[in-house]
Structures are given as structure tokens and as C-alpha cells.
MMTF fields as JSON, N, C-alpha, C and O atoms, coordinates in Angstrom:
{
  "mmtfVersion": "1.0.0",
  "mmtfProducer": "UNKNOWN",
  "numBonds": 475,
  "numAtoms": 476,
  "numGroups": 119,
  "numChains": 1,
  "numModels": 1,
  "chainsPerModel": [1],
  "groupsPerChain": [119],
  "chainIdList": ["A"],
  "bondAtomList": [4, 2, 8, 6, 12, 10, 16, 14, 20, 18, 24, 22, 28, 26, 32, 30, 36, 34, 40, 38, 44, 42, 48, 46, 52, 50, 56, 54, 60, 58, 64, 62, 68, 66, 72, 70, 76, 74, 80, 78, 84, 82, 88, 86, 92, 90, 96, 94, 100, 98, 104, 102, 108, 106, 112, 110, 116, 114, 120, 118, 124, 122, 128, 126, 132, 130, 136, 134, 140, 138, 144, 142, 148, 146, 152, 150, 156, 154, 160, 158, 164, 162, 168, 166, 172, 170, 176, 174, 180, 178, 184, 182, 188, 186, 192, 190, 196, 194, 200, 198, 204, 202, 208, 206, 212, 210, 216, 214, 220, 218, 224, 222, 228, 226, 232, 230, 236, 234, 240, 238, 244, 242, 248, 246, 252, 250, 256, 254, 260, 258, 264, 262, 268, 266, 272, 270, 276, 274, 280, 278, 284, 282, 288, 286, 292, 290, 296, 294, 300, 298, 304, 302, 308, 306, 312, 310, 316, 314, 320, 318, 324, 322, 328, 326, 332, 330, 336, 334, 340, 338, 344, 342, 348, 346, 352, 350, 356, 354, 360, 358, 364, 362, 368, 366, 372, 370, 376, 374, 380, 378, 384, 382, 388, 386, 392, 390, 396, 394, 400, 398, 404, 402, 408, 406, 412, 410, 416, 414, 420, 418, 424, 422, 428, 426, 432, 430, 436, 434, 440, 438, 444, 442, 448, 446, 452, 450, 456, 454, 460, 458, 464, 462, 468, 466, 472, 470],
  "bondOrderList": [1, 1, 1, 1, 1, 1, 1, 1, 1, 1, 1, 1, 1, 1, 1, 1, 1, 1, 1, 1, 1, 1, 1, 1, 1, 1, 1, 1, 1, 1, 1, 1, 1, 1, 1, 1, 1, 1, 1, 1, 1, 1, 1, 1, 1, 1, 1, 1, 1, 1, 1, 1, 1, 1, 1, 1, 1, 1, 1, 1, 1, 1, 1, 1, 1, 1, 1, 1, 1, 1, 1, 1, 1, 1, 1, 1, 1, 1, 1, 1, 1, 1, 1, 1, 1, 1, 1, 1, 1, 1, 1, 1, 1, 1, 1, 1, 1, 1, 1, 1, 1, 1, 1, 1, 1, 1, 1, 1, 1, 1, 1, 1, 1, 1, 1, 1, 1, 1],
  "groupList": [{"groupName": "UNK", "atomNameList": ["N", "CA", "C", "O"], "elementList": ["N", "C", "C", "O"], "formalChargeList": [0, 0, 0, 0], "bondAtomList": [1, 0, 2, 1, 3, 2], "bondOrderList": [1, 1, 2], "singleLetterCode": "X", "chemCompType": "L-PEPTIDE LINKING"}],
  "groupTypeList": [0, 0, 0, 0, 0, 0, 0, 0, 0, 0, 0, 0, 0, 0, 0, 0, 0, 0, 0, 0, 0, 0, 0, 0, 0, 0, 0, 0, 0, 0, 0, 0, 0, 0, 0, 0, 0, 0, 0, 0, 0, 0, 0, 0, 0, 0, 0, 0, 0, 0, 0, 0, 0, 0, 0, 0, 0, 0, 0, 0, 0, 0, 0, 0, 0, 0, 0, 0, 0, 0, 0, 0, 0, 0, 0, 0, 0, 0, 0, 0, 0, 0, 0, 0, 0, 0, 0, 0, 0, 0, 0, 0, 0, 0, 0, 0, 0, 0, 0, 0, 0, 0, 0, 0, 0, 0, 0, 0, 0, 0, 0, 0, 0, 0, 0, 0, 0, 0, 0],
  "groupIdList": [1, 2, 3, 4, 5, 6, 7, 8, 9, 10, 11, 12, 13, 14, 15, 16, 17, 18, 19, 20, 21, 22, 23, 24, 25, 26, 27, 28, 29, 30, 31, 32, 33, 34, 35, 36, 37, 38, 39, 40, 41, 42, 43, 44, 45, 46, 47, 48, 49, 50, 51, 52, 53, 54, 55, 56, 57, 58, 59, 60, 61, 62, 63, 64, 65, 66, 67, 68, 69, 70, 71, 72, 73, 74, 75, 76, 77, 78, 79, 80, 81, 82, 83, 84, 85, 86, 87, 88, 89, 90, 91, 92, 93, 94, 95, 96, 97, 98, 99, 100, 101, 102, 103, 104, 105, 106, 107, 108, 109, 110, 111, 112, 113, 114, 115, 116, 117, 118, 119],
  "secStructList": [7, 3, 3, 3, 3, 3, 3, 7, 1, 7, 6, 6, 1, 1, 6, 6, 6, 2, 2, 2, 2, 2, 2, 2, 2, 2, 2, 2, 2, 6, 6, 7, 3, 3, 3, 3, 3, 3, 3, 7, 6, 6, 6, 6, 6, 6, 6, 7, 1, 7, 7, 7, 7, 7, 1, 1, 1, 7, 7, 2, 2, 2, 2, 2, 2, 2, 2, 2, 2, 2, 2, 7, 7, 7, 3, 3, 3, 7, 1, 2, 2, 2, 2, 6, 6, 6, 7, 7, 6, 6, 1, 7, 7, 6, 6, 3, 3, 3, 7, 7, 1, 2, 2, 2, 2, 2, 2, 2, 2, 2, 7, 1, 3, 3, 3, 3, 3, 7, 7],
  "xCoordList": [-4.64, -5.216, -4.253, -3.761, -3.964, -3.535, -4.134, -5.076, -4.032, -4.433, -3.612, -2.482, -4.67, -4.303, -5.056, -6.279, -4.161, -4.514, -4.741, -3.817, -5.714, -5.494, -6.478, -7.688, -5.175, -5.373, -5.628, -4.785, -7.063, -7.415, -7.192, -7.21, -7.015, -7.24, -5.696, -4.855, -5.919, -4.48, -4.815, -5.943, -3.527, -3.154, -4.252, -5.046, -4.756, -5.19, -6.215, -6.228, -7.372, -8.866, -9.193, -9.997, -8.941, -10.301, -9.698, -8.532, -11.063, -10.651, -9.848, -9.36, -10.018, -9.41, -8.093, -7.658, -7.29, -5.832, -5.725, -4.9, -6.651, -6.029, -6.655, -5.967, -7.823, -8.082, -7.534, -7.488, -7.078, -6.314, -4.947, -4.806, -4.198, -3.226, -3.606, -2.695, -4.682, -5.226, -5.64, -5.092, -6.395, -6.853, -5.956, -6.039, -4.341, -2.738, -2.559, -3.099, -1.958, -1.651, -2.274, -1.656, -3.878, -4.199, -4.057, -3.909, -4.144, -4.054, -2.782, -2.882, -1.756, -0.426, -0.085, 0.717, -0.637, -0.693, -1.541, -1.361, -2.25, -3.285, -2.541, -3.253, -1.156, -0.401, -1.049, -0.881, -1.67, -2.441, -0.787, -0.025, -0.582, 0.117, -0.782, -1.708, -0.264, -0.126, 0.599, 1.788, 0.235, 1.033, 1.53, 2.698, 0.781, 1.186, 0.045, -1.185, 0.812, -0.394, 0.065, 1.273, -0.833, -1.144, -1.667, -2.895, -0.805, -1.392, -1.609, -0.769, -3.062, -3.414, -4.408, -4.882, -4.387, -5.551, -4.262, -3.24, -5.284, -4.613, -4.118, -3.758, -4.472, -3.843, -1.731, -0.778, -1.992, 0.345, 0.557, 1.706, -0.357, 0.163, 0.673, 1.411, -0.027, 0.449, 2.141, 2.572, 2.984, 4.417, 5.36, 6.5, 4.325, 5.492, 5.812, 5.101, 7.115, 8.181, 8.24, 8.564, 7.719, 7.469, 6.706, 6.882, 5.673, 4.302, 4.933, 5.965, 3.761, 4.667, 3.226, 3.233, 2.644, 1.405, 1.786, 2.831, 0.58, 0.816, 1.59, 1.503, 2.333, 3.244, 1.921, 2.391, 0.702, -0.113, -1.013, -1.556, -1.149, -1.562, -0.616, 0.534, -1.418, -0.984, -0.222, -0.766, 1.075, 2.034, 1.792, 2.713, 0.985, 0.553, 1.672, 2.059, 2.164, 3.683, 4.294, 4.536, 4.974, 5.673, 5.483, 6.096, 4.588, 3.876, 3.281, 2.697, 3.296, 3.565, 5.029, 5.339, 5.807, 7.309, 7.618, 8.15, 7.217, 7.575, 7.21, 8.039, 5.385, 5.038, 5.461, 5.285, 6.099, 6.733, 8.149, 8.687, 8.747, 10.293, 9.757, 10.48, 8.925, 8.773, 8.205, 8.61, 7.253, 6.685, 7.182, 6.538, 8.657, 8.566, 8.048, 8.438, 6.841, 5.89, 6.049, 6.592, 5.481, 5.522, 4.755, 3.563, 5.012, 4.366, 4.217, 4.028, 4.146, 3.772, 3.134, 1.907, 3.593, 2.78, 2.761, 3.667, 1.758, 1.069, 2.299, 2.704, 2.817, 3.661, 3.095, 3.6, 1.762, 0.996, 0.485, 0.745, -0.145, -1.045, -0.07, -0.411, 0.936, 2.581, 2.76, 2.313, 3.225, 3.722, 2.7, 3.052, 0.986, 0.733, 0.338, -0.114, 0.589, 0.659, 1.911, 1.965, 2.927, 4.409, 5.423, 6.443, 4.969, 5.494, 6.568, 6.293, 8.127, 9.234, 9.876, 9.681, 10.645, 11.37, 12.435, 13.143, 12.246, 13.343, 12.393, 12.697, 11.59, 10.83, 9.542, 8.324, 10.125, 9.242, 9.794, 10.929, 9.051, 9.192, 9.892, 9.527, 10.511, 11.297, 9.989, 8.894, 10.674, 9.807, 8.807, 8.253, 8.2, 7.796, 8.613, 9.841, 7.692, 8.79, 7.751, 6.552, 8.391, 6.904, 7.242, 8.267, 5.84, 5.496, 4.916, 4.961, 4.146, 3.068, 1.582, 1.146, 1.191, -0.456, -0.208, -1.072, 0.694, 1.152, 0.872, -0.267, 1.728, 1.897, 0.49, 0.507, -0.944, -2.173, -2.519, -3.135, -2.278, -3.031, -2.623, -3.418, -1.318, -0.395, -1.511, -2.4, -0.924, -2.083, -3.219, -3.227, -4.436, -5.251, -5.492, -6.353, -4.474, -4.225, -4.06, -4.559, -3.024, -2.796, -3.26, -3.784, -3.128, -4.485, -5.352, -5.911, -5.908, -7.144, -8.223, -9.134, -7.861, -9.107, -8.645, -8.122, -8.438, -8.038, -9.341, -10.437, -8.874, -9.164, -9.47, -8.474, -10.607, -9.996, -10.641, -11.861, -10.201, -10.222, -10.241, -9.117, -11.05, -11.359, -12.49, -12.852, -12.775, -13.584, -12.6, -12.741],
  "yCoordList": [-4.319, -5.112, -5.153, -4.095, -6.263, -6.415, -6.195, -6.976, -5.585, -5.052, -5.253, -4.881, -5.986, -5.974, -5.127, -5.038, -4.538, -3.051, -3.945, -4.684, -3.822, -4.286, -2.972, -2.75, -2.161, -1.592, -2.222, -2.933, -1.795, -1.879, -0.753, -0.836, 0.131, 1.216, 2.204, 2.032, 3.258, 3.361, 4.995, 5.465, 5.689, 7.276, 7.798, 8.054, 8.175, 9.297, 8.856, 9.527, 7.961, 7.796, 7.218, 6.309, 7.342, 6.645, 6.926, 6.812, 7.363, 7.866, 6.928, 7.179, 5.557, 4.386, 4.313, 3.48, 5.082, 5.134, 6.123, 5.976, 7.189, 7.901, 7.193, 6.873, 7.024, 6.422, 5.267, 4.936, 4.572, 3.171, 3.939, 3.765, 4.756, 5.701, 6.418, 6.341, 7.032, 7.913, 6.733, 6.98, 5.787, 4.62, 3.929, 3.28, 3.88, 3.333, 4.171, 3.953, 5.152, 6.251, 6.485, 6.957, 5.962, 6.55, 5.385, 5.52, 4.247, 2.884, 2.94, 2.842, 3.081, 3.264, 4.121, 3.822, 5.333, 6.597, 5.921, 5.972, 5.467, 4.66, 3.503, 2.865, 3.031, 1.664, 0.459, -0.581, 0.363, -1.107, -1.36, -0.433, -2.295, -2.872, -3.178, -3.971, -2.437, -2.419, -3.965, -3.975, -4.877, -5.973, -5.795, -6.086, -5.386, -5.313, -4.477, -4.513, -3.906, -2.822, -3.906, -4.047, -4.546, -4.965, -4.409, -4.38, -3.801, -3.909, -4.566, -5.374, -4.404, -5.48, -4.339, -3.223, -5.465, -4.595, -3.232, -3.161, -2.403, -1.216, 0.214, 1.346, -1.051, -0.081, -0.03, 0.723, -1.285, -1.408, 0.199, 0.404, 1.162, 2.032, 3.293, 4.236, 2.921, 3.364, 3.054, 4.147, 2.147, 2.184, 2.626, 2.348, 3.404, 3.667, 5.433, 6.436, 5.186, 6.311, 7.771, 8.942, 6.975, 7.568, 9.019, 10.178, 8.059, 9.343, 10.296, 10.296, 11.637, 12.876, 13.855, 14.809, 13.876, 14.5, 16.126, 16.506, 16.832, 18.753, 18.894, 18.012, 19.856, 20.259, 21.219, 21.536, 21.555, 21.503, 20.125, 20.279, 18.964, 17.874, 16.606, 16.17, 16.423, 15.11, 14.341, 14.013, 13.87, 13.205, 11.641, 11.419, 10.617, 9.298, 8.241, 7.384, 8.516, 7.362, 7.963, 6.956, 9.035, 9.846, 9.058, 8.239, 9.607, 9.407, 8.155, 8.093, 6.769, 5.896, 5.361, 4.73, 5.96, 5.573, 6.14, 5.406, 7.489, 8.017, 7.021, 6.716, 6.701, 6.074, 4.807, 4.305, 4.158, 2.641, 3.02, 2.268, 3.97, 4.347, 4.725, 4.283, 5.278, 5.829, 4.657, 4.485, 3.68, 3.175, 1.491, 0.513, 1.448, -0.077, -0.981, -2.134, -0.203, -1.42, -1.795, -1.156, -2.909, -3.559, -3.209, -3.457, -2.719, -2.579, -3.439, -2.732, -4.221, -5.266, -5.193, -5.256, -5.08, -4.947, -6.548, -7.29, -6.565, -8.256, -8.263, -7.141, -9.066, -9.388, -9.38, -8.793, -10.155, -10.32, -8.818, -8.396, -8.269, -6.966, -5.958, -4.977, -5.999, -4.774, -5.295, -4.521, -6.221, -6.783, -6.392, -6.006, -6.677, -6.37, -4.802, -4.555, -3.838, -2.798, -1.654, -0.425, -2.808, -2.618, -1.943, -1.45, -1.994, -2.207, -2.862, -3.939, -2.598, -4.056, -2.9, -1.691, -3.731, -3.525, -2.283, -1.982, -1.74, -0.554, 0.833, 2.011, 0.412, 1.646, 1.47, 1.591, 1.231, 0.431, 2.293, 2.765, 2.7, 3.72, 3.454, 2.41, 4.073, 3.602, 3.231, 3.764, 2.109, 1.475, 0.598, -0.006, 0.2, -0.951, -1.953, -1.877, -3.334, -4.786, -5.411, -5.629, -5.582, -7.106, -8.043, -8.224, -8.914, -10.047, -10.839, -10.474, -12.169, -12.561, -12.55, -12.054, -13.258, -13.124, -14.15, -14.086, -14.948, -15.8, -14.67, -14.536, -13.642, -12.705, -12.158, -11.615, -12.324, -11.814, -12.726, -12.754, -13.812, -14.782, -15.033, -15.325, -14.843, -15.078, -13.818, -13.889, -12.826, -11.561, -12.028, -12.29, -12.461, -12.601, -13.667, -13.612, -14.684, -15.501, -15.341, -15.853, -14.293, -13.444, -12.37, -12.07, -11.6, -10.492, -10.684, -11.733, -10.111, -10.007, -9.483, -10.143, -8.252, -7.689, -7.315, -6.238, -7.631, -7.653, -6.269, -6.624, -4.847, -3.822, -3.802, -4.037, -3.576, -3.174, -2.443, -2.455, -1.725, -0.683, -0.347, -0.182, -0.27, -0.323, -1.569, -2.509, -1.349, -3.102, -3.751, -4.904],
  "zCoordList": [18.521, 17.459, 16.283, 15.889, 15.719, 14.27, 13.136, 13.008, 12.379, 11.326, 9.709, 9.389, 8.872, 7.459, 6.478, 6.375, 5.796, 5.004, 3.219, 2.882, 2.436, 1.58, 0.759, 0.798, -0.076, -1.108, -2.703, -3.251, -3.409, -4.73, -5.925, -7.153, -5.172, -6.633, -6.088, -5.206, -7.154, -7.677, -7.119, -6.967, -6.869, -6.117, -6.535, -5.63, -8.115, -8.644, -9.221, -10.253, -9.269, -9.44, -8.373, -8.581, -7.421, -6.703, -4.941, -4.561, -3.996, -2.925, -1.718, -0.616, -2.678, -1.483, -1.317, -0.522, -1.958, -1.544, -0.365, 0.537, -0.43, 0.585, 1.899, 2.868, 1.817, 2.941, 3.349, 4.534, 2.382, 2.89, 4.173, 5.383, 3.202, 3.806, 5.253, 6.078, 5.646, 6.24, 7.731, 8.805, 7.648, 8.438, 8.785, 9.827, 7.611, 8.722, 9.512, 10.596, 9.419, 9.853, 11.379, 12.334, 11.361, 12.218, 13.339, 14.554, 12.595, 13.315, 14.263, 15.486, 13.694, 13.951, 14.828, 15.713, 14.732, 16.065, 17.494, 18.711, 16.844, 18.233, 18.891, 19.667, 18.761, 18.751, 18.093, 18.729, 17.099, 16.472, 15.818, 15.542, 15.715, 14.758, 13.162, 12.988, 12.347, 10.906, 10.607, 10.926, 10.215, 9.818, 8.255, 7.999, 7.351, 6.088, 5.156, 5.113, 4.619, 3.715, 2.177, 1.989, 1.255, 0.509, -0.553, -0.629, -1.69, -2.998, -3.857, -4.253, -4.546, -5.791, -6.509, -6.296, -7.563, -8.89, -9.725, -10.408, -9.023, -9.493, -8.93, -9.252, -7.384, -5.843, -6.35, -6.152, -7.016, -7.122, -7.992, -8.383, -8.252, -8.604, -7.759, -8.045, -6.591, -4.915, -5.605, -5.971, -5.827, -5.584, -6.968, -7.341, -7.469, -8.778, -8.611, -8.551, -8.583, -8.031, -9.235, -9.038, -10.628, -11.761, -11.933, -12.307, -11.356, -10.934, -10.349, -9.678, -10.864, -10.782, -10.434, -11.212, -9.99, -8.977, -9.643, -10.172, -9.397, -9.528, -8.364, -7.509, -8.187, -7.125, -5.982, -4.89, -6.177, -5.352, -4.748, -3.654, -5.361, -5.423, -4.015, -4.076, -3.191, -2.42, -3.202, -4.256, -2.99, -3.176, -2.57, -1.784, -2.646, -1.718, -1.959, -1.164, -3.382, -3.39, -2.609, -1.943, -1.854, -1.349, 0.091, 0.775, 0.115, 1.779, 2.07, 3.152, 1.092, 1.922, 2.534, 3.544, 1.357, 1.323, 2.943, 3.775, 3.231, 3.98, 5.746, 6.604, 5.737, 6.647, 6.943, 8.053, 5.88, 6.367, 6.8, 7.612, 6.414, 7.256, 8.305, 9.199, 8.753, 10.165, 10.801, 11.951, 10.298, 11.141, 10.858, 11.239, 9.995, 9.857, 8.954, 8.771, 8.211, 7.968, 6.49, 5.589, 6.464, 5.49, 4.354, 4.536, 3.245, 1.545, 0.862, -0.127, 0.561, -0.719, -1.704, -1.617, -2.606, -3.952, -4.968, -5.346, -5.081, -5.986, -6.888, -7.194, -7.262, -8.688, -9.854, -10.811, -9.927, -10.898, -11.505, -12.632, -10.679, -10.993, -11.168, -11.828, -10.765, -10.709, -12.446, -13.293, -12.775, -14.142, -15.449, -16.564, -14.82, -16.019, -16.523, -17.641, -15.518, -15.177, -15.481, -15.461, -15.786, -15.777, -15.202, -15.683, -14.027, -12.608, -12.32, -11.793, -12.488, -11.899, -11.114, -10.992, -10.683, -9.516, -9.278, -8.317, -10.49, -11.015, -10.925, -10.732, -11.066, -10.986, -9.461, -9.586, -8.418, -7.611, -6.311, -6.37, -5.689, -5.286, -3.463, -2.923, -2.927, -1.848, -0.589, -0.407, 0.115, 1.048, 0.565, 1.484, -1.08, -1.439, -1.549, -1.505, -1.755, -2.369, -3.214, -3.041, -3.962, -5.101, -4.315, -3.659, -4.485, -3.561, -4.263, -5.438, -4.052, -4.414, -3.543, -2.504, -4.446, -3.234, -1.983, -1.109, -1.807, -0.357, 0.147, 0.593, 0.219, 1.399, 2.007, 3.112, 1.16, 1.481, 1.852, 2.918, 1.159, 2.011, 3.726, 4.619, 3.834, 5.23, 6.078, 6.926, 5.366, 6.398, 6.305, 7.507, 5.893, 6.28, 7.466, 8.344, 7.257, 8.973, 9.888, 10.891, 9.72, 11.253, 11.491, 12.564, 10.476, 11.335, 12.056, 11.735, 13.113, 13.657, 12.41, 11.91, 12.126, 10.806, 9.877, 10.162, 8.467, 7.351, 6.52, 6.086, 6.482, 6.01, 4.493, 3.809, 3.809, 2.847, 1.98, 2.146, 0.996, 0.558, -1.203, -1.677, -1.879, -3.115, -3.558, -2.852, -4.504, -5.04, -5.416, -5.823]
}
């Protein structure tokens, strides 16, 4: 099955990052193809390299960076919601890219089931 991941909320309030993270991961171990994990709102804080977690605390910018080198896949973070957030491209954490919303709209065409995760 194809699968589109669309993250809303951001590493450190709200439980939908990890599970957004946790439901690739597992997709991906099972062979689904992951087509694109999608950030918007205030999920684009998933890609800022800045963030600096407790050194006991889950690292999730870390470890998506980590799951798209292993597995290929695609990150996208909204342009719009990255910018007003202040989010550019310099501070964008390894294995993201800014995009626009085309790219969600494209995943939601081809996916089979478009995931998603936050309000």
C-alpha cells in the first residue's frame, strides 16, 4: 500500500509527531511504501535542526533525519507555514526540503491512504 503521512503539530506539544514518526517507521518495516511525510501548521517544526531536546528527551528532528536516509523518503515541509514560523532553508535539519502545498496536493492523488496526524 502507498501511504501519505501528513504531519500538524510540532516535536514538543503534541503526541502527533511521534506517532506520525512511529506509524512510518512501522509502515516501512512492513514494506508499504511511505510516499511523502508532509509538514504543515506547526508539524514544519519537526525540521528545525536548532531545537535542542534534554539529553534524556527523544530527539524526533534527529530521527526523522535519520529515517529518510535509511529509508529514502521524502520530508517536505509547507513553505508557507516554515516562513511564518521562521523556518528557511539554513536552518532546515538534514533530510528535510521546503516545498509548497502542490506537493500535498500531488500525495493525496497518488496515495492509496493519505494519514494524518494532528488537527
Amino acid at each position: 500500500m502507498k501511504f501519505g503521512v501528513l504531519v500538524n503539530e510540532g516535536p514538543f506539544t503534541h503526541q502527533a509527531s511521534d506517532s506520525a514518526y512511529h506509524f512510518t517507521k512501522a509502515a516501512l518495516e512492513k514494506g508499504h511504501e511511505v510516499m511523502r511525510v508532509f509538514f504543515y501548521y506547526d508539524g514544519v517544526n519537526n525540521a528545525n535542526k536548532l531545537s535542542e531536546p534534554q539529553s534524556d528527551d527523544r530527539n524526533l528532528v534527529k530521527m526523522w533525519g535519520e529515517l529518510a536516509a535509511e529509508h529514502n523518503l521524502d520530508l517536505v515541509v509547507c513553505v508557507a507555514a516554515a516562513l511564518r514560523r521562521g523556518i528557511k532553508d539554513e536552518i532546515l535539519a538534514d533530510g528535510f526540503r521546503i516545498s509548497g502545498l502542490g506537493q500535498l496536493i500531488e500525495l493525496g492523488m497518488a496515495a492509496d491512504r493519505t494519514v494524518v496526524f494532528g488537527d
